[in-house]
KOLNU-581604 format. One record per residue (C-alpha): z, x, y; residue number from 1; residue in one letter. Coordinates in Angstrom, 3 decimals, padded with zeros to 6 digits. Each point is the difference from the previous one (the first is absolute). Example, Ala and Ser with C-alpha at 12.3 -4.5 7.8 and 13.67 -1.06 7.14 Angstrom:
BEGIN
       up     east    north num residuo
  007.800  012.300 -004.500   1       a
 -000.660  001.370  003.440   2       s
! end
This chain:
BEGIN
       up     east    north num residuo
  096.529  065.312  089.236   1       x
 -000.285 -000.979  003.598   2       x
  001.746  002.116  003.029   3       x
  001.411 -001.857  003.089   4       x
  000.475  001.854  002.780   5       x
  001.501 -001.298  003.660   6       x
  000.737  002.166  002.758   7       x
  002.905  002.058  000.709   8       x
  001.301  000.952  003.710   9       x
 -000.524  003.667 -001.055  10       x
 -000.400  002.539 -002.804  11       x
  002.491  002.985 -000.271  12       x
  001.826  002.492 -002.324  13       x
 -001.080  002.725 -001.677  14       x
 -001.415 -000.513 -003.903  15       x
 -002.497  002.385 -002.783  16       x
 -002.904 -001.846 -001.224  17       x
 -001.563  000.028 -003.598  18       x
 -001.200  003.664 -001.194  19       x
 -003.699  000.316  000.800  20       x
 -002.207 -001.746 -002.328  21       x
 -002.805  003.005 -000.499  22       x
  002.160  002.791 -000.641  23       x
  002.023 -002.106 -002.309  24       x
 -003.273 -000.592 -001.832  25       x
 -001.211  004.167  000.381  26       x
  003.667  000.727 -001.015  27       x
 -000.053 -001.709 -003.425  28       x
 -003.823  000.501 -000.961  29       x
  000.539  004.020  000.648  30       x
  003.414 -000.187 -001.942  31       x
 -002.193 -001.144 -002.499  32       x
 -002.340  002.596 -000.513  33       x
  002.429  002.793  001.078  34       x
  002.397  002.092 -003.086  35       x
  003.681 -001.112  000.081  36       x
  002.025 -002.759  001.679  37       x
 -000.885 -001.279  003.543  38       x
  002.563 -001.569  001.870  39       x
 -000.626 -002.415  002.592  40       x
  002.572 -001.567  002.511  41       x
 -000.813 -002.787  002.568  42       x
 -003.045 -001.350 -002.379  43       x
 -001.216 -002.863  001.333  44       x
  001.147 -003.242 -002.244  45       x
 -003.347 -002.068  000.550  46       x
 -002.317 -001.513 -001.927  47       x
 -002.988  002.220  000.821  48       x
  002.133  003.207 -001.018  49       x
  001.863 -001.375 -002.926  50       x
 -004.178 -000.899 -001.199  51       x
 -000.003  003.740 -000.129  52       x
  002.675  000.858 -001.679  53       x
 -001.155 -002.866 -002.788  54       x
 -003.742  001.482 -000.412  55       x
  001.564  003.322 -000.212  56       x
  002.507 -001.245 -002.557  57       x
 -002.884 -001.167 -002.339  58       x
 -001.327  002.981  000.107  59       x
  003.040  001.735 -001.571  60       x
  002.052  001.027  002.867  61       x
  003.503 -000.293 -000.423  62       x
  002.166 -000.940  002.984  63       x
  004.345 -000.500  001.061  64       x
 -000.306 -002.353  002.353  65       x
 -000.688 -000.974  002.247  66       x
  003.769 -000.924  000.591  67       x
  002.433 -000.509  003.544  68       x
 -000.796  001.202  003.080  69       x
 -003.816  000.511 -001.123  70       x
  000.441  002.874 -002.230  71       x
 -002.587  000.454 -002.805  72       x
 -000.480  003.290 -002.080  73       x
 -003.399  000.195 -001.595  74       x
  000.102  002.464 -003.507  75       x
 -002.843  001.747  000.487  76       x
 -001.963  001.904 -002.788  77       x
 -003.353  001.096  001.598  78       x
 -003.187 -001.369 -000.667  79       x
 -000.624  000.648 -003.332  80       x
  002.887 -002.724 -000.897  81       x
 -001.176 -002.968  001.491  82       x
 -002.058 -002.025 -002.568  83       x
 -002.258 -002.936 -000.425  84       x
  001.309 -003.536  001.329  85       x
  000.538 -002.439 -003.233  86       x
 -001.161 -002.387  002.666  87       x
 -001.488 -000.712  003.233  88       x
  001.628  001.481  002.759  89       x
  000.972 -002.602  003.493  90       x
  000.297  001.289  003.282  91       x
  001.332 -003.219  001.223  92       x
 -001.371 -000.683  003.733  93       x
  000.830  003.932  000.552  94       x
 -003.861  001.793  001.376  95       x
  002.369  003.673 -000.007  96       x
  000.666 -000.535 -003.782  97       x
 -003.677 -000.579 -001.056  98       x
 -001.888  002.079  002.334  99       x
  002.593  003.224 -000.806 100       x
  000.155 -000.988 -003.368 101       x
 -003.293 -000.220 -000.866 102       x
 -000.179  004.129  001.085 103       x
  001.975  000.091 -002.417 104       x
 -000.913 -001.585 -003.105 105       x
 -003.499  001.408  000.642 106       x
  000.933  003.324 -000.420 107       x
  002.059 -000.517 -003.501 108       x
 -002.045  000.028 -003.384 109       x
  000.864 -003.918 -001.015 110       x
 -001.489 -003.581  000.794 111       x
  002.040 -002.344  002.041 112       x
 -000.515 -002.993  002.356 113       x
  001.845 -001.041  003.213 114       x
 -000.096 -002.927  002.016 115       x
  002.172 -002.047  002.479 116       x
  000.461 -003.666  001.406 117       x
 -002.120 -002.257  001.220 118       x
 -000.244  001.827  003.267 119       x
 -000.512  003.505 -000.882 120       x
 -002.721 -001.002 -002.242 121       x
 -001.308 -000.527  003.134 122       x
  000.061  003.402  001.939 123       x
 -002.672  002.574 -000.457 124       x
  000.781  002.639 -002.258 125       x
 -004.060  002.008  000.013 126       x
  001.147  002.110  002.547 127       x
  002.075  001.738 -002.730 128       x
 -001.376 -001.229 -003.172 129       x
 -003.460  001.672  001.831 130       x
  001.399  003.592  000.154 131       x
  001.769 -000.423 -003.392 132       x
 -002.987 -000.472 -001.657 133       x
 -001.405  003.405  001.524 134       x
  002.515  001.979 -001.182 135       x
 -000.615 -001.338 -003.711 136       x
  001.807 -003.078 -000.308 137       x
 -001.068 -003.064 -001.619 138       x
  001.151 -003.180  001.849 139       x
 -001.346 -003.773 -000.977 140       x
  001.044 -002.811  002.374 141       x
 -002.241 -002.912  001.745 142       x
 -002.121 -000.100  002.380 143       x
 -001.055  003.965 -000.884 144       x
  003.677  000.949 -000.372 145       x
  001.003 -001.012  003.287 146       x
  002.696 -002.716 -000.799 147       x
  002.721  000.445 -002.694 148       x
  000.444 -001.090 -002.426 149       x
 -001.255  003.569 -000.817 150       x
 -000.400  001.770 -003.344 151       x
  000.760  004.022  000.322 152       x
 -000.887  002.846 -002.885 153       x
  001.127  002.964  001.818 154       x
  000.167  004.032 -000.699 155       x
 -002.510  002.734  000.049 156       x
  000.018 -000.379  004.214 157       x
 -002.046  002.456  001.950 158       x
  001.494  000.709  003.978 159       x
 -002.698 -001.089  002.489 160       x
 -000.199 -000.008  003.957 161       x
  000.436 -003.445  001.278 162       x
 -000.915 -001.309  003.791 163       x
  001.721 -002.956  000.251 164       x
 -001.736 -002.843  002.368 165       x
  003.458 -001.137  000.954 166       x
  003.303  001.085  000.509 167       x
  002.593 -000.996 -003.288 168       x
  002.605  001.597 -000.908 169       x
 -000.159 -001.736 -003.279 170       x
 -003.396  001.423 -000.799 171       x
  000.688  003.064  001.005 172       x
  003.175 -000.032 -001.975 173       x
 -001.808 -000.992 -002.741 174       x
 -002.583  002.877 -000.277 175       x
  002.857  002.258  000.185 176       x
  001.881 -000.712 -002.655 177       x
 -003.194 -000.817 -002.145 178       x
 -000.491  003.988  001.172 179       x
  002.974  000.847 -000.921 180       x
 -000.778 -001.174 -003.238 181       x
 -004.079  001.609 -000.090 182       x
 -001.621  003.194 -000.626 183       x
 -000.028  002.151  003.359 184       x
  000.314 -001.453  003.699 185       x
 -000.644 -002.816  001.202 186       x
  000.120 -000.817  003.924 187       x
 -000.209 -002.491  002.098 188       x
 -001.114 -000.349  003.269 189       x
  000.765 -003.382  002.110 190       x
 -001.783 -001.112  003.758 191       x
  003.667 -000.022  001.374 192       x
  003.788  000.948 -000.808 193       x
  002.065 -002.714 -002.393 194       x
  003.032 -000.116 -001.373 195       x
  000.810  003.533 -002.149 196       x
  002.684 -000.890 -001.793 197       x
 -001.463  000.747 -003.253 198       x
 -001.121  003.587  001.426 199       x
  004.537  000.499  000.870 200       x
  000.860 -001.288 -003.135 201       x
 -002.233  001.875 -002.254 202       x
  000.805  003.745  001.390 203       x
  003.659 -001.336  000.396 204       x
 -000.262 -000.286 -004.456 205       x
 -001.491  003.451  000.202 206       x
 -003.952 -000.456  000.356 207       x
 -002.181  002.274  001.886 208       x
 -001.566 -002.036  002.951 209       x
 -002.736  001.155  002.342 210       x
 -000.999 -001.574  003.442 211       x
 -001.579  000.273  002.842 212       x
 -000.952 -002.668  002.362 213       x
 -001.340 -002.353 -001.493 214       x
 -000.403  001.400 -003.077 215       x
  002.975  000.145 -002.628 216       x
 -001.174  001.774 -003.906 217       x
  002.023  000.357 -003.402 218       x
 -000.527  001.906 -003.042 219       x
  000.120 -001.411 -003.320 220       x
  002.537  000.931 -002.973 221       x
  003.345  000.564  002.650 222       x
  003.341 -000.983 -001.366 223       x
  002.313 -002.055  001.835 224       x
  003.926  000.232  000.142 225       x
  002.063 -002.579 -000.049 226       x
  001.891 -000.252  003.307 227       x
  002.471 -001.936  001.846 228       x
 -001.190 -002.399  002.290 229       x
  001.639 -001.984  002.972 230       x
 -002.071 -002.448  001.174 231       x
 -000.158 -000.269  003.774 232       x
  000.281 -004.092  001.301 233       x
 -003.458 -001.589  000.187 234       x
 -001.585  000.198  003.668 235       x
 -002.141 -003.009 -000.784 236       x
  003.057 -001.836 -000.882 237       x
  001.747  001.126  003.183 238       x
 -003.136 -000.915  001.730 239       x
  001.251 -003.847 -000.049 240       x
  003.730  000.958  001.300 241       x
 -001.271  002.046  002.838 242       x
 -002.615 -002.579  001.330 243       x
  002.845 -002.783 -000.068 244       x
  002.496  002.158  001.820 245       x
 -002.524  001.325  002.747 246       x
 -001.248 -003.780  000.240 247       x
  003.377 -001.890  000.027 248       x
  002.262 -000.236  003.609 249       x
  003.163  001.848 -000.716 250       x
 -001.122  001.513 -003.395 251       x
  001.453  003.968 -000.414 252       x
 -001.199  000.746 -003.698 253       x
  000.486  003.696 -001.644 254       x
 -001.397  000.575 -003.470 255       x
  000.863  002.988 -001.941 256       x
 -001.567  002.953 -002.665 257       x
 -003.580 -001.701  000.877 258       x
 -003.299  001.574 -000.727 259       x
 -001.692  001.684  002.797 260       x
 -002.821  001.815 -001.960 261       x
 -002.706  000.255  002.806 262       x
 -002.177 -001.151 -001.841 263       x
  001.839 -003.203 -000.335 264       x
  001.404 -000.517  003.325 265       x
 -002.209 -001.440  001.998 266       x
  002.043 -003.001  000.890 267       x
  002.242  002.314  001.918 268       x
 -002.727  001.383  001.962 269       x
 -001.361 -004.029  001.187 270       x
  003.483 -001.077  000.330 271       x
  000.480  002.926  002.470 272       x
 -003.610 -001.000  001.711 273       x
  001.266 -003.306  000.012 274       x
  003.032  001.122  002.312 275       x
  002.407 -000.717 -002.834 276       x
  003.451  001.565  000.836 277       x
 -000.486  002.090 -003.559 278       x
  001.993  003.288 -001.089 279       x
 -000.405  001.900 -002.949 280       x
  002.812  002.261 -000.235 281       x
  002.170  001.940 -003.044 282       x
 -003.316  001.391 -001.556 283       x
  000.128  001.731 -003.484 284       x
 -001.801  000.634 -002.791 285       x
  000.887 -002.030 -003.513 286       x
 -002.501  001.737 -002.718 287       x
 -002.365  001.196  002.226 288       x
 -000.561 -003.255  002.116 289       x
  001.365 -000.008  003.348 290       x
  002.477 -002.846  000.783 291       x
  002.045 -001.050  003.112 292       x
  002.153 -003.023  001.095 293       x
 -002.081 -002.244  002.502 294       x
  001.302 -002.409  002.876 295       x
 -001.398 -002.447  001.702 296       x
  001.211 -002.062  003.146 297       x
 -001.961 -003.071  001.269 298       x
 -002.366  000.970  002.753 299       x
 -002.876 -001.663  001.376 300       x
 -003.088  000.726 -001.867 301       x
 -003.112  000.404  001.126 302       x
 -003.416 -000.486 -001.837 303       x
 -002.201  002.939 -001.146 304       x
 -003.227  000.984 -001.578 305       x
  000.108  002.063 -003.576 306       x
 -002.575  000.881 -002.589 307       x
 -001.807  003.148 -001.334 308       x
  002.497  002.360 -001.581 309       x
  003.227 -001.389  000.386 310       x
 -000.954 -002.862 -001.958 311       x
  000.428  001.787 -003.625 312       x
  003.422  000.762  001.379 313       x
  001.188 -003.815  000.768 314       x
 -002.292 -002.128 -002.111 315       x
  002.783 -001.469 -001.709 316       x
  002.150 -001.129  003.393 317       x
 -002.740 -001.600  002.149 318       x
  001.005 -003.689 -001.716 319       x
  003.160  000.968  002.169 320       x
 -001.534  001.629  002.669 321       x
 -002.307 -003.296  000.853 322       x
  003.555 -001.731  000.185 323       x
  001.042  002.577  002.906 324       x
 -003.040 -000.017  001.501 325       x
  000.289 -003.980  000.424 326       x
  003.363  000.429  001.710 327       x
 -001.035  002.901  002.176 328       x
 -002.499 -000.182  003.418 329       x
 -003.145  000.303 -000.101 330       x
 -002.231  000.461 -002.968 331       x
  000.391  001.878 -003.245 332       x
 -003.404  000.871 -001.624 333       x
  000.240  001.641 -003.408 334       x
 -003.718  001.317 -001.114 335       x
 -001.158  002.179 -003.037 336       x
  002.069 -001.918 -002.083 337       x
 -002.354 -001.794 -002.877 338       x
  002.176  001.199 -002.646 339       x
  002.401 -002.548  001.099 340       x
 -002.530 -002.131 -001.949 341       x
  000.504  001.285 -003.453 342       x
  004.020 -000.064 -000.131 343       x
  002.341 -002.577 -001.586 344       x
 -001.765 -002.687  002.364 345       x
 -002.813  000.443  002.265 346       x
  002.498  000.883  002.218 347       x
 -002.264 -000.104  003.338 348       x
 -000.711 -003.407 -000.943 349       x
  003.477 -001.642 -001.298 350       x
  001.831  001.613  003.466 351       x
 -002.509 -001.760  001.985 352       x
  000.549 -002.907 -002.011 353       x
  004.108  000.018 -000.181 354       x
  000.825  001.206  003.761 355       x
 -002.425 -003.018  001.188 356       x
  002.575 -002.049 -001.153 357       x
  002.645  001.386  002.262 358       x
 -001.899 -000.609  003.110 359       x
 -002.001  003.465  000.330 360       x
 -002.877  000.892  001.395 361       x
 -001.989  002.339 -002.510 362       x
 -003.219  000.390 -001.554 363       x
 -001.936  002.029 -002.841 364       x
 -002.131  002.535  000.761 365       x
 -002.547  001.461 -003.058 366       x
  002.045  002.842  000.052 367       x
  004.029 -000.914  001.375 368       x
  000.983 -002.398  002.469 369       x
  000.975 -000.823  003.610 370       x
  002.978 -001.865  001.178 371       x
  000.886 -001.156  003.001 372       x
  003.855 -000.083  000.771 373       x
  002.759 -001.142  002.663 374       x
 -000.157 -003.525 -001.241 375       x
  003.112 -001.288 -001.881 376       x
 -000.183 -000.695 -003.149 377       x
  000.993 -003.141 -002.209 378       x
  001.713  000.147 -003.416 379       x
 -002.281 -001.455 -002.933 380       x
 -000.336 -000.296 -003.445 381       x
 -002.299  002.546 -001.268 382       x
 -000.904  001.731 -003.173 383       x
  000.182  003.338 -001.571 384       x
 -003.366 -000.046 -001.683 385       x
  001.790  001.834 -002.858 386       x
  000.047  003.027  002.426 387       x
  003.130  001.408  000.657 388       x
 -000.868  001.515  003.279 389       x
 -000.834 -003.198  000.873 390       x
  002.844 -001.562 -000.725 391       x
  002.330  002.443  002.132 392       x
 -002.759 -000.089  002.717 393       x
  000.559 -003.593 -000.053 394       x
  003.763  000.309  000.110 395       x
  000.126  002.365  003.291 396       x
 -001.836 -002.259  001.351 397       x
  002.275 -002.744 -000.955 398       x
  003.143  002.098  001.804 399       x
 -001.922 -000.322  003.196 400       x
 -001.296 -003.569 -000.266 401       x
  001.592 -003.413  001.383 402       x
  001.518 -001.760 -002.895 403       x
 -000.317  000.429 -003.390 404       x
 -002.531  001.992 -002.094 405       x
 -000.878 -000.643 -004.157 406       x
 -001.707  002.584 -001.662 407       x
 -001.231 -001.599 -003.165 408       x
 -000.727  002.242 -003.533 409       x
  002.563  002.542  001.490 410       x
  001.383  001.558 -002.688 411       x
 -002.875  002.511  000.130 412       x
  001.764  001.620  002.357 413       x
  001.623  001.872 -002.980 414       x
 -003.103  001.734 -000.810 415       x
  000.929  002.971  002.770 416       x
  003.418 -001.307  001.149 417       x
  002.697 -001.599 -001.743 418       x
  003.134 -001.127  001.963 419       x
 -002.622 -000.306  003.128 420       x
  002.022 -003.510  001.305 421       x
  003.556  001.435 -000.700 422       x
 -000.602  002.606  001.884 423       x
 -001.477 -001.896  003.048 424       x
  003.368 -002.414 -000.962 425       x
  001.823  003.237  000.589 426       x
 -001.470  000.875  003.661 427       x
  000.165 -003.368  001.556 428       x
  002.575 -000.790  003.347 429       x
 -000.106 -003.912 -000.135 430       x
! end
């Protein structure tokens, strides 16, 4: 499917965006190890989430849902009922599903096997396989278990202490629920703060959860509750409306019920260093994860310099960020950012390669990137490189280009957010 985008005069209204892809993920994995029903509103209808709710299926889970308006209740019955796959299990192009998953299986007595497409047989998966294996598992997979597919006999898990050599959530989330599963405590320690969803979720379903600093620990053997979860819009998906509005002459863009975890919302923070006329407002909690309505006016942006720690926390929106900082003065540098390697795309390498197309002025750097911006840019056909932050990068930068934009292979773009172009349909003053 290819996406055409030409530009509007202006972006406005007020709209919700797609529940957030991880919780929607956390939401229905802990549902399925927690006693009695879990119901979950706002679940996020993509393809990367629905992979869950498939692998978790095969592995005797029984679900309603999910139905209208997002709303999936998982029938949870602990543990000790989920049983052996029949056959092998497919996380699709989803890394959460996988990574989280495979804390899982390798903590319950049977043999299974998970892979994905032809992409996430790509991505590196030693960084968890690795600290699986100390705690007891046995995981089989090329090149030394690193890419799937990978072959897991789990049970008998011992907690261990884990220094992580780089900040991810999804390891870290998945040596906690492998220690949820294990004998004693197991704790993890990582170089700087990510995303701790998995930490909210698990003592919102009733677990014990220790931290401090840097350092989050869980005991083995905990039951979980089934709960009732609301899933908060996606800030990653917002990340793409916000940049358009703060980009576009005459855009006034609210968004509402969004994310605004801080450990997640470090697109706010740049925006506002940008000079972006940003304001988070109406903030509440939605099971223990703070949410607030965000608006954003078009400003003049300015360019800025990020890296070290606030990377972890906006890994996912620099694709979109690079896309501001080529409409904005001066230059945005992004460093500390090499894990932008190992995602759907090489995603360093395939923005450097699509925004070249519109006219801008950016290179790689081993570890980010540097663009150059105040030069307008020129619509052009492009392509998603099956990435679906990509694709919307692409398509923001489209709505500020000169004539029309094509965005080839873009029905990836349902991977983390389906109805993506109605809603931009929705917001445009033409």
């Amino acid at each position: 499917m290819n996406l055409e985008i030409t530009p509007p005069r202006a972006l406005r209204g007020s709209v919700r965006v797609s529940g957030d892809k991880s919780i929607s993920h956390r939401a229905t994995m802990l549902g399925a190890l927690a006693e009695g029903d879990t119901q979950i509103e706002n679940f996020l209808m993509g393809a990367d989430c629905l992979a869950t709710v498939k692998c978790l299926a095969q592995m005797g889970v029984t679900f309603t849902g999910p139905g209208e308006n997002g709303r999936l209740v998982v029938h949870g019955r602990g543990p000790g009922a989920l049983k052996e796959p029949e056959n092998v299990l497919d996380a699709g192009n989803s890394g959460t599903t996988i990574r989280l998953l495979l804390g899982i299986l390798a903590g319950l007595p049977f043999f299974s096997v998970i892979t994905g497409d032809a992409s996430l047989r790509r991505r590196p998966m030693k960084r968890v396989t690795g600290p699986l294996s100390r705690m007891g598992a046995s995981i089989w997979g090329r090149q030394g278990a690193n890419l799937a597919p990978l072959a897991v006999r789990g049970g008998e898990l011992q907690g261990a202490e884990f220094h992580l050599p780089v900040a991810s959530a999804q390891v870290k989330s998945a040596l906690l629920l492998a220690g949820l599963l294990a004998r004693g405590e197991t704790r993890v320690v990582e170089p700087a703060p990510s995303r701790d969803h998995t930490e909210r979720m698990l003592q919102y379903f009733g677990a014990e959860i220790g931290k401090e600093g840097l350092t989050v620990w869980i005991k083995g053997g905990q039951v979980l509750s089934g709960r009732r979860v609301t899933v908060p819009g996606d800030i990653s998906s917002a990340a793409f409306l916000l940049v358009a509005a703060a980009v576009i002459p005459g855009s006034d863009v609210t968004i509402r019920e969004v994310g605004v975890n801080p450990t997640r919302n470090g697109i706010v923070e740049v925006l506002q260093a940008m000079s972006a006329d940003l304001e988070v407002f109406n903030r509440h909690e939605l099971g223990g994860e703070p949410v607030a309505d965000i608006r954003v006016r078009h400003s003049r942006l300015r360019g800025v310099t990020i890296g070290g720690e606030l990377i972890p926390r906006l890994i996912d929106e620099i694709p979109v960020l690079a896309v501001a900082g080529a409409l904005a003065e001066g230059e945005l540098v992004v460093r500390d950012a090499s894990e932008l390697k190992v995602k759907e795309s090489n995603r360093i390498a395939t923005v450097v390669q699509e925004l070249k197309k519109f006219g801008v002025e950016i290179e790689a750097l081993d570890d980010g990137l540097r663009v150059r911006g105040g030069r307008p840019l020129t619509g052009a056909s492009c392509n998603s490189h099956g990435d679906h932050r990509i694709a919307m990068a692409m398509a923001v930068a489209g709505l500020a280009a000169r004539g029309k934009t094509v965005i080839r292979d873009a029905g990836c773009v349902d991977v983390s957010f389906p109805g993506f172009a109605g809603i931009l349909s929705s917001l445009r003053v033409d």
